[in-house]
N, C-alpha and C positions, 0 to 999 in steps of 0.2 A: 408774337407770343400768345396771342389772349386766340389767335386761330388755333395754335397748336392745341390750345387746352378746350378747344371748343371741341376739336376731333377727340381727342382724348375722352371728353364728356361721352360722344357721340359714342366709344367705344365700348366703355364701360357701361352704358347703357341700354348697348342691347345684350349685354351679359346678364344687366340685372332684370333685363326684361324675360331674356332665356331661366332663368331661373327663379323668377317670381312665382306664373302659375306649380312650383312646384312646394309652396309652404304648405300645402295640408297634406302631401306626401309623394309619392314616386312616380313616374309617368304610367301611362298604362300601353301596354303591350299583348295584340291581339292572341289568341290561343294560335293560330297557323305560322306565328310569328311577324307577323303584319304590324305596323305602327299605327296609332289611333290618326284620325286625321289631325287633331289637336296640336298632339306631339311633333305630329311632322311639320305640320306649321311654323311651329312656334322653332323648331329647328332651321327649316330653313330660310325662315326669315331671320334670324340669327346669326347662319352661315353666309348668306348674301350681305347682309349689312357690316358683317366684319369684312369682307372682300372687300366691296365697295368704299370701306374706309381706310381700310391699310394699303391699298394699292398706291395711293396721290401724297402720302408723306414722303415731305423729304427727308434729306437725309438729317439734316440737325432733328428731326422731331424723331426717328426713328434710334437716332444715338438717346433721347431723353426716358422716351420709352423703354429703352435697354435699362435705365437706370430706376426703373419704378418699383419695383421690388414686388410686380405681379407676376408668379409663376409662368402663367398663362401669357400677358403680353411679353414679359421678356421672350418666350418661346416662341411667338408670333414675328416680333419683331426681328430675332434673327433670322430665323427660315426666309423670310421677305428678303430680307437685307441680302444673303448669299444666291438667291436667286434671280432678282431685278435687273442685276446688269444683262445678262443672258435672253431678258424678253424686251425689252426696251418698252415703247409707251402701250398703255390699254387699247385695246379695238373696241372689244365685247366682253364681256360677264355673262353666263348662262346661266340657268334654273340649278338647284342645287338637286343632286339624289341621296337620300338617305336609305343607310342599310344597318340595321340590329343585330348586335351577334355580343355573346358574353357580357350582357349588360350594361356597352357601348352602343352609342349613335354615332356612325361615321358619315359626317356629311361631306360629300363632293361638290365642289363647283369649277365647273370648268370655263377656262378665260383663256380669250384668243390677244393677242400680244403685237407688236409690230415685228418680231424677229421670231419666234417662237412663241407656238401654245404650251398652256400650262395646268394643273388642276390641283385648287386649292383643297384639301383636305382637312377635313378637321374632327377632331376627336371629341364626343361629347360623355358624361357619365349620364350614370339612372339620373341624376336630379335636371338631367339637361345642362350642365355647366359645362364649358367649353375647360378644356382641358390639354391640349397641343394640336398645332398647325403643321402642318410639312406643305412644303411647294415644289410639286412632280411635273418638275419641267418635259415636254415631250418633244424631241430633238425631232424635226425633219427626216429625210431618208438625207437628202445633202448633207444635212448637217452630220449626220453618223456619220456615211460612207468619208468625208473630210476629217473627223476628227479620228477616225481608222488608218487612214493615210498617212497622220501626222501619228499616229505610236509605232507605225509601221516604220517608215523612218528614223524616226529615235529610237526604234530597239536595232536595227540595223547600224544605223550610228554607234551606237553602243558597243555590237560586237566588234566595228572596224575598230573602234579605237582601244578596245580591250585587247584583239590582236595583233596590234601596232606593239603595242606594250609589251606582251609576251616574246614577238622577235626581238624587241630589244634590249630583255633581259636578258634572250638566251645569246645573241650576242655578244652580250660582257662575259658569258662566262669563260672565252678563251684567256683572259685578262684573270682568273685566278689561278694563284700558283696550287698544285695537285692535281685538279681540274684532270688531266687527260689530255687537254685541248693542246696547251703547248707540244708534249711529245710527240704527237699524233703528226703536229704542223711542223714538228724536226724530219720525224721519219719521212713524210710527204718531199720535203725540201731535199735531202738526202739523195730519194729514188730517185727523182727527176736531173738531179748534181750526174749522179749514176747513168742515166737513159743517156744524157745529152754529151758525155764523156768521148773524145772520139776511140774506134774499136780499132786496136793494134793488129798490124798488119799480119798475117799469117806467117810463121818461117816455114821456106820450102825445104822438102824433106831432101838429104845430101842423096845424089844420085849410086844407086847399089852397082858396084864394081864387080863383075865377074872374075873368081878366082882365077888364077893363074896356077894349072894344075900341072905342068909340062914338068917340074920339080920332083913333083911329089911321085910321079909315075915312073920317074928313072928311080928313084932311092927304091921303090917297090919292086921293080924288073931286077935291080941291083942285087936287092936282096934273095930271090927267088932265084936268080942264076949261081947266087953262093952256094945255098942251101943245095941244090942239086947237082951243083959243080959242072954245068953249062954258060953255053954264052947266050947275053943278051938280045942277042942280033935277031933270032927266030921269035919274039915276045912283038904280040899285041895286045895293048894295053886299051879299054873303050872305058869310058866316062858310064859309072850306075848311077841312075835317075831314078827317085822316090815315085811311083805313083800311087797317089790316094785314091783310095777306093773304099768305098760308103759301106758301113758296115748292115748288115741287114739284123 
C-alpha cells in the first residue's frame, strides 16, 4: 500500500511540477510558433515522468486511481488500462516531441513494448497542466494483415449463416396454407399421375368395302329400256369416276 501511494506521490508531482513555473502567468510561445526552451522542458519532462510511472502499475493501483476523483488521472488510468494487455511488458521509452497548435501542447512519447509499439500522447493546456492521455497503439504489418483475416471471416461467416436462414424460411413457406406453394405441388403431382398414365392403344380404322354396284346398274338399264321401249341386251353400263383437279 504505502508503494502504491508513493507512485501516486510520484504522479502528482510532476503535475505539480508541470505547472508550478506557470504562477506568474502563461507559457511563452515563440512568434514563428516555436516553443521556448523552458516550456518544452518542463513539458517533456513531465510527459516522460508520467510514462515512466503509469506504465509499472498494477492492476490493484490502476483500479485505485480509477477511483481518485482526478479528471486527468482517471483519464490516464483508463487509456493504460484498455491498452496494456495488447503491448505486454516495457522494452524502451523514447524522448518526447512537443507540438503547439490552438493553445495546446501535445506531447508524444513513443515506447517500444514486448508485443507491440505504442505512443503515449498527451494533451497539455497554456498553463502546462496535463489534461488527457490516449495510448495509440501501433499494430505490426502481421498484426493488421491477421486481424484482417479474422473480420474477413466473420463477415463471411456472417453471410453463410444469414443465408442458411433465409433458405430455411423460404422453405416453410410451402407449409402455409394460401401460399401458392401447396397448388402449384398438386398441379405438379397431377402432370406427372398424367405423363406416367399408360397411352390407350389406337383402334384400327374398320376396312372400306367397295360398293357392289352390279344392282344399281340393272334398275338404271331397267329403267332406260322402259322409257324408250327397247331391250336391255344392247346397254353398256361403265362405272363414273370423280377426278379432282386443282383449281387454278
Amino acid at each position: 500500500m504505502n508503494q502504491m501511494f508513493k507512485k501516486a506521490s510520484s504522479v502528482f508531482t510532476a503535475i505539480v511540477c508541470a505547472a508550478s513555473i506557470t504562477f506568474s502567468g502563461a507559457s511563452l510561445v515563440l512568434a514563428d510558433g516555436e516553443i521556448d526552451e523552458q516550456t518544452k522542458t518542463t513539458i517533456e519532462t513531465t510527459a516522460e515522468g508520467l510514462t515512466n510511472t503509469i506504465i509499472p502499475l498494477t492492476e490493484d493501483e490502476i483500479a485505485a486511481y480509477m477511483e481518485s476523483g482526478d479528471a486527468f488521472t482517471e483519464n490516464a488510468m483508463t487509456a493504460w488500462d484498455s491498452a496494456r494487455e495488447e503491448l505486454g511488458d516495457l522494452k524502451k521509452a523514447g524522448s518526447a516531441e512537443i507540438e503547439y497548435s490552438n493553445d495546446e501542447y501535445t506531447a508524444t512519447v513513443p515506447v517500444e513494448f514486448e508485443k507491440e509499439d505504442a505512443e503515449f500522447i498527451y494533451v497539455f493546456d497554456k498553463n502546462l497542466t496535463p489534461t488527457s492521455l490516449s495510448v495509440d497503439v501501433k499494430y505490426s504489418f502481421a498484426t493488421t494483415m491477421k486481424n484482417a483475416a479474422l473480420n474477413t471471416i466473420m463477415g463471411l461467416g456472417t453471410v453463410f449463416v444469414i443465408l442458411i436462414m433465409l433458405i430455411f424460411l423460404i422453405s416453410l413457406f410451402q407449409f402455409i396454407p394460401g401460399s401458392g406453394a401447396q397448388e402449384a405441388k398438386a398441379k405438379k403431382k397431377a402432370a406427372e399421375e398424367a405423363a406416367s398414365a399408360p397411352t390407350p392403344a389406337p383402334v384400327a380404322a374398320a376396312p372400306v368395302q367397295e360398293a357392289d354396284n352390279s344392282e344399281l346398274i340393272a334398275v338404271i338399264a331397267a329403267a332406260i329400256a322402259a322409257s324408250e321401249g327397247t331391250s336391255t341386251d344392247g346397254f353398256v353400263v361403265r362405272s363414273i369416276r370423280k377426278i379432282n383437279r386443282k383449281k387454278r
